[in-house]
N, C-alpha and C positions, 0 to 999 in steps of 0.2 A: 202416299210416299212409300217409295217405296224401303226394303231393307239395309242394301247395299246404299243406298241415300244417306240414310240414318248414320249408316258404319261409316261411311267417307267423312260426314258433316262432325260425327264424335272426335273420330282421327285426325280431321283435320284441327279441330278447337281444340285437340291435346297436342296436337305440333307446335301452332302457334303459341298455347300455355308454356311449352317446352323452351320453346324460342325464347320468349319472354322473358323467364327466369333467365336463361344464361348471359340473356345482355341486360339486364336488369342487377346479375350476381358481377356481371363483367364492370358494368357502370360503378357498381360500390366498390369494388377493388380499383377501379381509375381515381374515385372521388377519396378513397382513403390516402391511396399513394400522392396525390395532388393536395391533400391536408397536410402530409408530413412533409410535401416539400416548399409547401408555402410558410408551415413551423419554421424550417432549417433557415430559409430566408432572412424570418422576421431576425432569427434568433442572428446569420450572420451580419445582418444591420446593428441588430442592437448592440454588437460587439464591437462592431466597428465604429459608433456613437461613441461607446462608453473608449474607446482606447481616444480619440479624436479629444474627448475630454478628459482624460487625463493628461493625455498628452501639451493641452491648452493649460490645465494648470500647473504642469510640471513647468512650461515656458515661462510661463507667467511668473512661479515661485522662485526659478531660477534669476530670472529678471530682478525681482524684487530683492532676491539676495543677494546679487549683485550690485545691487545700485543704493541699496541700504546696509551694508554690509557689517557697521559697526554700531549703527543705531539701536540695535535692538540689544545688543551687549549694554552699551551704556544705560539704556532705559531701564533693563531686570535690575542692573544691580543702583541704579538711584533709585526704583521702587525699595529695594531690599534694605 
């Protein structure tokens, strides 16, 4: 083999190594950024969960106090 063989074969398995790292460094900067936006997601569902259920028991308690409205006055003070 010759030397200029050698030097190509080196230079080329350090291009490729070169290569490698920057789509390798590129991949974890996609894979971080694609974490934090699938975070942001979870997190606008779960907001959206959580107001959906307030919102159900705010209907609900309004409902209830509307339709019970004197009942629960009477009940404290015959407990009392």
């Amino acid at each position: 083999m010759s030397l200029a063989f050698l030097f190509s074969t080196l230079l080329l398995t350090f291009e490729l190594f070169h290569l490698w790292q920057s789509v390798g460094f590129t991949l974890v900067i996609l894979l971080i950024f694609l974490d934090v936006d699938l975070r942001a997601g979870e997190m606008i569902l779960e907001a959206r969960a959580r107001q959906r259920h307030y919102a159900a028991r705010r209907s609900s308690l309004y409902q209830v106090g509307k339709r019970d409205n004197n009942k629960g006055v009477f009940l404290v003070l015959g407990c009392w």
